[in-house]
GURONU-837329 format. One record per residue (C-alpha): residue in three letters; x, y, z. Coordinates in steps of 0.25 Angstrom, whole numbers, plus 5000, padded with zeros to 4 digits. Example, Ala and Ser with C-alpha at 12.3 -4.5 7.8 and 13.67 -1.06 7.14 Angstrom:
% residues 2
Ala504949825031
Ser505549965029
This chain:
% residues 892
Unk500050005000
Unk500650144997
Unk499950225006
Unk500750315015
Unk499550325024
Unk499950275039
Unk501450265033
Unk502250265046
Unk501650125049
Unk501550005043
Unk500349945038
Unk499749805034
Unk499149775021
Unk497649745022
Unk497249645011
Unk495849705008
Unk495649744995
Unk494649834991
Unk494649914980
Unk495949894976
Unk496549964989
Unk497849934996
Unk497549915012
Unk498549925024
Unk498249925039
Unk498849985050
Unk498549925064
Unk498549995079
Unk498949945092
Unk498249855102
Unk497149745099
Unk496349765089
Unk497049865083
Unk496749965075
Unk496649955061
Unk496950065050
Unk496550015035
Unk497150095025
Unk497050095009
Unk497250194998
Unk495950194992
Unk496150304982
Unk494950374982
Unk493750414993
Unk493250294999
Unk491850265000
Unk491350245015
Unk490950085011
Unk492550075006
Unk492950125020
Unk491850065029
Unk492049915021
Unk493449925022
Unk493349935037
Unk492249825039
Unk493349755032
Unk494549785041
Unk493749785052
Unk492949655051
Unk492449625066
Unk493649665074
Unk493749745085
Unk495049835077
Unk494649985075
Unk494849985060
Unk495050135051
Unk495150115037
Unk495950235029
Unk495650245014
Unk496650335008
Unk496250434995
Unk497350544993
Unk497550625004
Unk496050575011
Unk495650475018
Unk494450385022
Unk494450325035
Unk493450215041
Unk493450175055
Unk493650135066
Unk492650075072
Unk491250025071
Unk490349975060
Unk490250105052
Unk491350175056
Unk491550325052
Unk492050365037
Unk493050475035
Unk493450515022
Unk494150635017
Unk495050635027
Unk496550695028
Unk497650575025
Unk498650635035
Unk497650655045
Unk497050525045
Unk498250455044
Unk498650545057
Unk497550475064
Unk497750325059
Unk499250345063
Unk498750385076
Unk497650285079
Unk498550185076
Unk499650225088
Unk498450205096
Unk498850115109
Unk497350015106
Unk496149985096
Unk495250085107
Unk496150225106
Unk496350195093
Unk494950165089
Unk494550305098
Unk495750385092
Unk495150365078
Unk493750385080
Unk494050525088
Unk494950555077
Unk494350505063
Unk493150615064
Unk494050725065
Unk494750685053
Unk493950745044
Unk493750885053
Unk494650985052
Unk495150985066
Unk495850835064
Unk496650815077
Unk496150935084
Unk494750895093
Unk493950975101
Unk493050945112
Unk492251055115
Unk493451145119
Unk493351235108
Unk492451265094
Unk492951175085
Unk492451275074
Unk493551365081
Unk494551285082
Unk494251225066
Unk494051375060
Unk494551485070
Unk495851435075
Unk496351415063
Unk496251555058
Unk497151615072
Unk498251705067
Unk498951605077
Unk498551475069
Unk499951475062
Unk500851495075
Unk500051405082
Unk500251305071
Unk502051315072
Unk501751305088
Unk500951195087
Unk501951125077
Unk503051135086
Unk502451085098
Unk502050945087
Unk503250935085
Unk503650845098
Unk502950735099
Unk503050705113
Unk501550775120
Unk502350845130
Unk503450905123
Unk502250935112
Unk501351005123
Unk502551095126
Unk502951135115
Unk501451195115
Unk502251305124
Unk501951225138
Unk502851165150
Unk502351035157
Unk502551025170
Unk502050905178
Unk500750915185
Unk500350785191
Unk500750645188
Unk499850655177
Unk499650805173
Unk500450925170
Unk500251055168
Unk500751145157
Unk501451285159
Unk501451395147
Unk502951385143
Unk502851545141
Unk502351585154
Unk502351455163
Unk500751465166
Unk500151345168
Unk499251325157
Unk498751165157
Unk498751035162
Unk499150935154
Unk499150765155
Unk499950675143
Unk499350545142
Unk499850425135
Unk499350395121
Unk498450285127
Unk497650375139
Unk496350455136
Unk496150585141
Unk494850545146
Unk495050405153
Unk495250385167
Unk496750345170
Unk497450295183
Unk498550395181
Unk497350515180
Unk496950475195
Unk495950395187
Unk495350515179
Unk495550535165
Unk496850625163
Unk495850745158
Unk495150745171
Unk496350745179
Unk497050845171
Unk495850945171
Unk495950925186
Unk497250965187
Unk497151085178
Unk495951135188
Unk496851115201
Unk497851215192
Unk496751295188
Unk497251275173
Unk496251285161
Unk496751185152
Unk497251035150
Unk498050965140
Unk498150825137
Unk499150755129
Unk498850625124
Unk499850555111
Unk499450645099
Unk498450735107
Unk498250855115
Unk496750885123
Unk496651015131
Unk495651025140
Unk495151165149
Unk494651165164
Unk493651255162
Unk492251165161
Unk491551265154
Unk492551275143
Unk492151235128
Unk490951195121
Unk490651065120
Unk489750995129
Unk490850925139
Unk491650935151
Unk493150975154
Unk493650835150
Unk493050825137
Unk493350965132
Unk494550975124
Unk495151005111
Unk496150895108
Unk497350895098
Unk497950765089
Unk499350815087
Unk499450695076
Unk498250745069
Unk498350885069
Unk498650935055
Unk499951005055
Unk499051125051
Unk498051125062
Unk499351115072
Unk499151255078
Unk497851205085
Unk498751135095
Unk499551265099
Unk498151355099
Unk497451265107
Unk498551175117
Unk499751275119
Unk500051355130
Unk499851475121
Unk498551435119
Unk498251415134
Unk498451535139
Unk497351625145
Unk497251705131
Unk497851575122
Unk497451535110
Unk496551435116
Unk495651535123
Unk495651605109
Unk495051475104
Unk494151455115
Unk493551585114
Unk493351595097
Unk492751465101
Unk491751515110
Unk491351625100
Unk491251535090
Unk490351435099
Unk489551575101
Unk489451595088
Unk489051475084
Unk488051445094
Unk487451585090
Unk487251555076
Unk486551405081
Unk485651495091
Unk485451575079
Unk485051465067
Unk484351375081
Unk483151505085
Unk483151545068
Unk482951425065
Unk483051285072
Unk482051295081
Unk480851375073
Unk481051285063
Unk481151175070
Unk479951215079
Unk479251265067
Unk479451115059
Unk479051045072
Unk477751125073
Unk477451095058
Unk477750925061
Unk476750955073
Unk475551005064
Unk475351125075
Unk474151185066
Unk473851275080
Unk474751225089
Unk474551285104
Unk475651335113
Unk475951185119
Unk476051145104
Unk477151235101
Unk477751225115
Unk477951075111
Unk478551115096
Unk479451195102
Unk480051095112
Unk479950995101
Unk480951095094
Unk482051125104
Unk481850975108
Unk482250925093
Unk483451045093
Unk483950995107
Unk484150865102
Unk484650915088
Unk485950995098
Unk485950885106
Unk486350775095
Unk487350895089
Unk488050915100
Unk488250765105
Unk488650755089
Unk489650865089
Unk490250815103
Unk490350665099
Unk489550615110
Unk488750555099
Unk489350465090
Unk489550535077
Unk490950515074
Unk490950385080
Unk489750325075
Unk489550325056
Unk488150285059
Unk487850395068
Unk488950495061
Unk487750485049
Unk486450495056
Unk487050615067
Unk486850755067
Unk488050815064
Unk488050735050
Unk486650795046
Unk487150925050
Unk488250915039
Unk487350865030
Unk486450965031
Unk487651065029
Unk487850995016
Unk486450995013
Unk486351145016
Unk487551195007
Unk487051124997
Unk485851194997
Unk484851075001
Unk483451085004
Unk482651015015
Unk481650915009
Unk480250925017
Unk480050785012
Unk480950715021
Unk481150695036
Unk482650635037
Unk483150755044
Unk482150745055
Unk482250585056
Unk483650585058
Unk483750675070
Unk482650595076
Unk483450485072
Unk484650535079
Unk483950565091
Unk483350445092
Unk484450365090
Unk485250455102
Unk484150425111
Unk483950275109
Unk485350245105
Unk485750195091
Unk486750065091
Unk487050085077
Unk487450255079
Unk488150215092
Unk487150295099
Unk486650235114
Unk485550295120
Unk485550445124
Unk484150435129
Unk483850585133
Unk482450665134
Unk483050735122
Unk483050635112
Unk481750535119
Unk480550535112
Unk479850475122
Unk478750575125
Unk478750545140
Unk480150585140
Unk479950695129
Unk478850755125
Unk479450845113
Unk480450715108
Unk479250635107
Unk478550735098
Unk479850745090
Unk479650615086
Unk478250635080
Unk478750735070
Unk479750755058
Unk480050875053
Unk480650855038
Unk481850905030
Unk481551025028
Unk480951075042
Unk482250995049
Unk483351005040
Unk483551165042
Unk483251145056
Unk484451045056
Unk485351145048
Unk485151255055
Unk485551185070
Unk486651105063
Unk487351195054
Unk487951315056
Unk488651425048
Unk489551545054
Unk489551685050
Unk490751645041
Unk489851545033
Unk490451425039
Unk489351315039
Unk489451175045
Unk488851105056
Unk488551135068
Unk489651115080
Unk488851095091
Unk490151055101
Unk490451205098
Unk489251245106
Unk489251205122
Unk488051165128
Unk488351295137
Unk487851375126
Unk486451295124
Unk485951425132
Unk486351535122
Unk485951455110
Unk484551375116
Unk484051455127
Unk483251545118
Unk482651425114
Unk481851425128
Unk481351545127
Unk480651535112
Unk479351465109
Unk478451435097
Unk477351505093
Unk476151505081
Unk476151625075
Unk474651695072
Unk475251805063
Unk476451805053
Unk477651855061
Unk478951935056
Unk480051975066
Unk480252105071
Unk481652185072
Unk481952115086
Unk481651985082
Unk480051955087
Unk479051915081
Unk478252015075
Unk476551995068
Unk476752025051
Unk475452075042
Unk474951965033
Unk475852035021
Unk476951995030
Unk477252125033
Unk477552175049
Unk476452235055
Unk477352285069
Unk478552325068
Unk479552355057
Unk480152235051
Unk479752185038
Unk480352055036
Unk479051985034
Unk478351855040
Unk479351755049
Unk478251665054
Unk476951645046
Unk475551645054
Unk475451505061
Unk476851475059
Unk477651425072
Unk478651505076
Unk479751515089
Unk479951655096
Unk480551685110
Unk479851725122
Unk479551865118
Unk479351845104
Unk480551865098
Unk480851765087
Unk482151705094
Unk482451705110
Unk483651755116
Unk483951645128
Unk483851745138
Unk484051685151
Unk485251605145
Unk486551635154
Unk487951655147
Unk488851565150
Unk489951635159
Unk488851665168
Unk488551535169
Unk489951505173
Unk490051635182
Unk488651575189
Unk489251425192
Unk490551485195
Unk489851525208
Unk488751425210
Unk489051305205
Unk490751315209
Unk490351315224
Unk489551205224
Unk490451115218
Unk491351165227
Unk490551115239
Unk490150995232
Unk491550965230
Unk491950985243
Unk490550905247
Unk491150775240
Unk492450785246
Unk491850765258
Unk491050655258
Unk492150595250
Unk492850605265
Unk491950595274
Unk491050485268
Unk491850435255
Unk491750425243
Unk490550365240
Unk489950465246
Unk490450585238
Unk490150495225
Unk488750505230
Unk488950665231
Unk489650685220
Unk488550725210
Unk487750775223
Unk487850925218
Unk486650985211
Unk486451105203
Unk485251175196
Unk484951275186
Unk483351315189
Unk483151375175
Unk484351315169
Unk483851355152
Unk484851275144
Unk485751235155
Unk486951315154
Unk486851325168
Unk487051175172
Unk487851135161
Unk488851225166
Unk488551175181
Unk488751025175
Unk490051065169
Unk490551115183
Unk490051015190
Unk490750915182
Unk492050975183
Unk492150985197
Unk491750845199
Unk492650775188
Unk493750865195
Unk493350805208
Unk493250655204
Unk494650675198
Unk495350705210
Unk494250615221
Unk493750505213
Unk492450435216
Unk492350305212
Unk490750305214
Unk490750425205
Unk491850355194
Unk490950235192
Unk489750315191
Unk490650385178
Unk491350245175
Unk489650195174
Unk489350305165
Unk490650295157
Unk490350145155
Unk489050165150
Unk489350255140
Unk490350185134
Unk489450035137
Unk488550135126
Unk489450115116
Unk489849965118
Unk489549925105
Unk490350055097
Unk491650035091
Unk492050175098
Unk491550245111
Unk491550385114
Unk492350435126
Unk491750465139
Unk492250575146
Unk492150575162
Unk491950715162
Unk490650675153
Unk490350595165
Unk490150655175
Unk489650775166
Unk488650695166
Unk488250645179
Unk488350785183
Unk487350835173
Unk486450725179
Unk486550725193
Unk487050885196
Unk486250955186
Unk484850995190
Unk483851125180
Unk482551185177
Unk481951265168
Unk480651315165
Unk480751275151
Unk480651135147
Unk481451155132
Unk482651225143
Unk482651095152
Unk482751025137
Unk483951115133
Unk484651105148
Unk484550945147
Unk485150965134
Unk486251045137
Unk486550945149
Unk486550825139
Unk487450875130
Unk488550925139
Unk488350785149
Unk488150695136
Unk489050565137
Unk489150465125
Unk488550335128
Unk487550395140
Unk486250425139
Unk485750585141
Unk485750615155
Unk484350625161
Unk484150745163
Unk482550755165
Unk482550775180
Unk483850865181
Unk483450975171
Unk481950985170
Unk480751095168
Unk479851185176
Unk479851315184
Unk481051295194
Unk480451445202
Unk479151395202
Unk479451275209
Unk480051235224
Unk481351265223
Unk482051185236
Unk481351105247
Unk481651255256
Unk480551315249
Unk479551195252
Unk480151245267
Unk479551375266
Unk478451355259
Unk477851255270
Unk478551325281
Unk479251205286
Unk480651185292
Unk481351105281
Unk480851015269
Unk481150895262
Unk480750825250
Unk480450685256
Unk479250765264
Unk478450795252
Unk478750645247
Unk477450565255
Unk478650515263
Unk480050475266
Unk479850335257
Unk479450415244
Unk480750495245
Unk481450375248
Unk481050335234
Unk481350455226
Unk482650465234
Unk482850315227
Unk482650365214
Unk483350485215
Unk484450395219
Unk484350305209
Unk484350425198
Unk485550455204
Unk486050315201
Unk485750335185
Unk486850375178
Unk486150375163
Unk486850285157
Unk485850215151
Unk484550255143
Unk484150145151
Unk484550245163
Unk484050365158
Unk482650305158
Unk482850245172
Unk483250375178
Unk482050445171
Unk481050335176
Unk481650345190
Unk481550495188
Unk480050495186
Unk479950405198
Unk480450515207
Unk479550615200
Unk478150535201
Unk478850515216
Unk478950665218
Unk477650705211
Unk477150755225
Unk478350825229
Unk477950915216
Unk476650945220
Unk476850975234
Unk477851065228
Unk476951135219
Unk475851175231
Unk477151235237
Unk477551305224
Unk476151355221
Unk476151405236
Unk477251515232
Unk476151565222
Unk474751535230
Unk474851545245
Unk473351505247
Unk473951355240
Unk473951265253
Unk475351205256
Unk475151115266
Unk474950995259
Unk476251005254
Unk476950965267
Unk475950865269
Unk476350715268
Unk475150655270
Unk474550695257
Unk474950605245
Unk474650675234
Unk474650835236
Unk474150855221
Unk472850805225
Unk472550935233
Unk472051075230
Unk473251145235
Unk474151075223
Unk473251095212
Unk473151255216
Unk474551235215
Unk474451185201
Unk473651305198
Unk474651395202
Unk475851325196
Unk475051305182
Unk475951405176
Unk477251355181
Unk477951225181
Unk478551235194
Unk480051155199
Unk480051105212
Unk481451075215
Unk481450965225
Unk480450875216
Unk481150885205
Unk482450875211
Unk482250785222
Unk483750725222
Unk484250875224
Unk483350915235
Unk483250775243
Unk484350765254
Unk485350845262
Unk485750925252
Unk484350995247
Unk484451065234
Unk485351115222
Unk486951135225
Unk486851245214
Unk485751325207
Unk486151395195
Unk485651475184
Unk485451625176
Unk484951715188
Unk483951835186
Unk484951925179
Unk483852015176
Unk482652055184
Unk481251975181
Unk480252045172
Unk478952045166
Unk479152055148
Unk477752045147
Unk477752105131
Unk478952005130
Unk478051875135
Unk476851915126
Unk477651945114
Unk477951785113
Unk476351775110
Unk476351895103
Unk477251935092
Unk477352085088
Unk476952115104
Unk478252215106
Unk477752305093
Unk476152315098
Unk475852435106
Unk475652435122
Unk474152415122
Unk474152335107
Unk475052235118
Unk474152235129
Unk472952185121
Unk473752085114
Unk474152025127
Unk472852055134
Unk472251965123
Unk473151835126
Unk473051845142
């Protein structure tokens, strides 16, 4: 064979001929080595060349098997695992055999396998051997870095430090002295000024950054290194592994993807870096670029500008567009000749039901939680493909077919498949309210799947989610890793505040952006603006609260006063949480502080998207992995091995299983057990619960169940804490077991709440068992509810007897006048009691929430009575005072 493909190494002839072509393998190390096929094919090969050719090789071994089909300076690569393995044609000869020379030095058939399905998907991306985890934008780091009037200086830099090839000496020739930490650590000083800058670790080819290791105090070398670096107060952490650099930050509310500290990164291959991409290594890894006002803050911050911009151009297309013609589509497949307010209520949270899903999937997809660069079958059917379809389609200037539905059954498809698991997709069961059909579990899902909407009433809905163009007139697809689930607010909350109405008169829009009456020529009657009709008479149509066309999200809180608010709430507590585990860790062991050691509670009362309490879960996370990593708790470590196990028993029968991360972990079991919020509207708890799925997401497990943590109604309405039942009923102290019928009956809600602790979710099977034993509790504390609601009425009616409430002898307080005058006076509200519908948190010596947080009352309260009727009123603001008043006199 003549090709110089792999040339350093010496390959076996492969005696398979096919099409005339000369074949040679190359074999790794280990059993069941890997394999790499090559032949000189000549031209483009088809994918049935590359995928026979592999079932060929392959047979029914357990080898890893790639087949390289060489065509000029391309190739096409198939493998390595699986019964359909991914295809990759068009790809660069130097880089590609880069990566075959270096999957082959592999120490076994596992790295090996692992290496090349991380690395085969970026072949054909212009960042080969550079990857970001949610550190940075990769649009800015594809696009705006390389146009830095640096990008050539960094580029010699860079080449000088690569051309050592021992790790060490190449990290200090990135301007750095290394000087020994720990046994295992070390921390690097700035060669020109001596600051301290990093902590570093070097592991040996065959050690994973992520896995637990003896020599890491039986962490994973990331978490002990972060720990370190927070002991010295340092911002950064670099990690040295063969061929590859990660660098890692501190700070947990750094980047944009939807992970913790140990799963954020931007990594370097130094063996797959084109030589003409070598500046990113100085930009991003060098001391230079660590400084306070480095190039790597540079990049952050152009990062953060671009993930503004581009989440404002995606709030844009998602109020212009999305959602009224989405909202608009579903009302149509509804047949809502006259639909009433309820009816549209339900289009409306049809709608934002199918667009939570839709993000949901996209930024599973772009994260690679879901398997689409490890699974061909689900690559085809998954969002991200149709999105670049549907950018080919568009460029081309296709038009949407009202005669088909494939768009529509495809996303139900998807969803379905998600929900229930799909052995041939690689998908297990994600379960989730989200995607469930089932009525009793969602209402507006179930309705979904009554309806289709066809090409040409869901395609553009699809374009204008999934693509996006920038100023410049970039256009692609959508990089949903580039928007953090912190930003849901800015982008969604809006969202909340807009309804669907029918409109009984044509309506243009006025200079401010409401909705304004038109004459039947199409003309405006109020006002000046003459661009005509917007939305024809008994057309449905989405507006905000006061009648403007597109809501504002007003009560959405920007993000460093976020951080400002949990600096001074949430800290402290941990810091006496903390302090409470390392007590009972002396005084009464450790299985005692394992039991405490989710035992901190926190709550947003009118948490909107949950910006709030995915911050909190990021904080609480930290301090807690920090905290295992220097006191181990076995309890808790087998609590994390269980849940590890079952992710990765979920993908027993795939050739390759994504990595789980033990900060994703316990992410996770914080979001489940700390994490407590309400909100008065219903499509906000939906946007909360999404927001937490997506940043606690872990490959393999099911969606957390999060029905009773973040739930709906009026949090001032209700009884906040068991201290307010004390005043109420002037009585010395309180508890919940006293409005029970007994001590038996909390007996047996304390058993299920017990064993609802016991559930980690890690089965669909679980999921359901939590959810049963969750409505168990409810039907058990029906009365506690009721008694709660005389008390609650009683604020507003004092003639409302309260005594009964107290009483124990009465079984069933909804029988008696005092509870249905309570009903009457609560009919307008959907009140929260606290201790019902947290009973875990206000049962036992330590009553109530840790922390309460939450946007406080910036502004005073007031009345915008034109505002409210405006919403039922279009054209309100331009009528005179008295033309107003009869208006509104009319409708009351």
């Amino acid at each position: 064979m003549t090709s110089t493909f792999l040339s350093s190494r010496n390959g076996r002839p492969w005696n398979y001929d096919r099409e005339g072509n000369e074949y040679e393998y190359y074999q790794g190390n280990g059993a069941s080595q890997l394999e790499i096929a090559v032949a000189d094919h000549g031209e483009r090969p088809t994918k049935e060349f590359l995928r026979k050719t592999y079932s060929d090789r392959r047979g029914n071994r357990a080898n890893p098997i790639l087949i390289v089909a060489i065509y000029g300076d391309k190739v096409g690569l198939c493998g390595p695992s699986g019964e359909e393995p991914p295809i990759y044609r068009d790809v660069d000869r130097g880089q590609a055999e880069r990566v075959c020379d270096a999957a082959l030095d592999k120490p076994d058939r596992f790295t090996a396998q692992q290496f090349l399905s991380e690395m085969l998907p970026q072949l054909d991306e212009e960042l080969t051997g550079l990857r970001n985890q949610g550190l940075l934008s990769t649009h800015e780091l594809r696009v705006g870095v390389p146009e830095r009037d640096d990008w050539e200086d960094a580029t010699e830099q860079a080449r000088r430090a690569l051309d050592d090839d021992d790790p060490r000496e190449m990290v200090k020739g990135l301007n750095y002295e290394i000087d020994q930490l720990t046994d295992q650590s070390y921390v690097l000083k700035d060669s020109s000024d001596g600051h301290e800058r990093a902590v570093a670790m070097f592991l040996q080819e065959d050690e994973s950054f992520d896995h637990a290791q003896d020599r890491f105090v039986g962490q994973s070398p990331v978490a002990y290194a972060l720990n370190e670096a927070d002991k010295r107060n340092l911002d950064y952490v670099i990690g040295s592994s063969g061929d590859t650099l990660r660098l890692y930050t501190t700070n947990p509310d750094a980047g944009f993807g939807s992970r913790g500290r140990t799963d954020t990164y931007v990594e370097v291959n130094t063996n797959l870096l084109a030589d003409d991409k070598a500046a990113y290594l100085w930009l991003l890894f060098s001391a230079n670029a660590l400084r306070d006002e480095g190039t790597l803050h540079d990049i952050m911050e152009r990062s953060k500008d671009y993930a503004a911009d581009l989440g404002a151009r995606l709030r844009e297309r998602i109020y212009d567009d999305v959602v009224p013609d989405l909202a608009e589509a579903i009302a149509r497949a509804r047949d809502l000749e006259d639909p009433t307010k309820e009816d549209l209520d339900e289009t409306y949270e049809m709608a934002l039901v199918l667009l939570y899903r839709l993000l949901f999937i996209s930024y599973t997809e772009d994260e690679e939680f879901l398997p689409r660069r490890r699974n061909a079958r689900y690559d085809q059917d998954s969002l991200k493909r149709k999105a670049r379809n549907l950018h080919e389609f568009v460029q081309d200037e296709g038009e949407f077919d009202e005669n088909f539905y494939d768009h529509w059954d495809d996303v139900m498809h998807l969803s379905r498949a998600i929900h229930h698991g799909h052995d041939e997709l690689g998908l297990p069961a994600y379960d989730g309210r989200l995607l469930s059909e089932d009525p009793d579990i969602s209402e507006a899902g179930a309705r979904l799947a009554d309806i289709r909407l066809d090409n040409s009433e869901f395609g553009p809905v699809l374009v204008s989610l999934l693509i996006d163009e920038t100023e410049d007139g970039f256009q692609g697809p959508v990089d949903f890793r580039n928007i953090g689930v912190r930003e849901f607010g800015v982008i969604y909350e809006g969202l909340l505040e807009s309804e669907l109405s029918q409109a009984d008169q044509p309506l243009t829009v006025d200079d401010e952006g409401r909705y304004e009456p038109v004459s039947n020529d199409g003309q405006q009657t109020l006002g000046e603006d003459d661009d005509g009709v917007v939305v024809q008479e008994g057309e449905v149509y989405l507006h905000g609260q006061s009648g403007e066309r597109k809501a504002t999200g007003t009560y959405y809180t920007k993000t460093r006063f976020v951080e400002h608010l949990l600096d001074y709430s949430l800290e402290p507590a941990l810091d006496d949480h903390i302090e409470r585990i390392d007590r009972l860790r002396e005084e009464e062991g450790e299985n005692a502080a394992a039991d405490a050691f989710f035992d901190i509670r926190v709550a947003d009362i009118a948490m909107g998207s949950g910006h709030f309490l995915v911050g909190a879960v990021d904080r609480i996370e930290s301090r807690l992995y920090s905290y295992l990593t220097e006191n181990p708790l076995p309890p808790v470590e087998d609590e994390l091995d269980n849940l590890e196990d079952a992710a990765l028993d979920a993908f027993a029968d795939e050739e390759y299983a994504p990595p789980v991360e033990r900060g994703q972990l316990l992410r996770r079991q914080v979001a489940r057990r700390c994490i407590y919020g309400v909100d008065l509207n219903p499509l906000a708890t939906e946007l909360a619960r999404l927001s937490i799925w997506v940043h606690s997401f872990v490959p393999g497990l099911p969606l957390t169940f999060l029905d009773y943590n973040l739930v709906t109604g009026d949090s001032l309405a209700g009884i906040g804490t068991l201290d307010e039942v004390t005043d109420i009923l002037d009585m010395e102290q309180s508890s919940l077991e006293m409005f029970m019928g007994g001590q038996s009956v909390m007996d047996e809600v304390r058993n299920d709440i017990d064993r609802l602790g016991d559930f980690a979710d890690a089965s669909a099977e679980q999921v359901q068992e939590a959810r049963e034993t969750r409505a168990e509790i409810e039907t058990r504390i029906d009365q506690v509810r009721a008694r709660f609601d005389i008390l609650a009425a009683s604020r507003i009616d004092d003639d409302i007897d309260t005594g009964p409430v107290s009483d124990t002898s009465i079984d069933d307080v909804t029988a008696l006048p005092a509870y249905d005058r309570a009903q009457e006076v609560l009919e307008s509200t959907d009140p929260l009691h606290f201790p019902a519908s947290f009973p875990e948190v206000f049962d036992g010596d330590q009553s109530g929430f840790d922390v309460v947080v939450g946007n406080p009352p910036w502004e005073k309260a007031k009345v915008e009575r034109h505002a409210y009727w405006s919403r039922h009123f279009p054209g309100l603001r331009s009528l005179t005072q008295n033309e107003r008043d009869d208006k509104i006199s009319v409708r009351v």
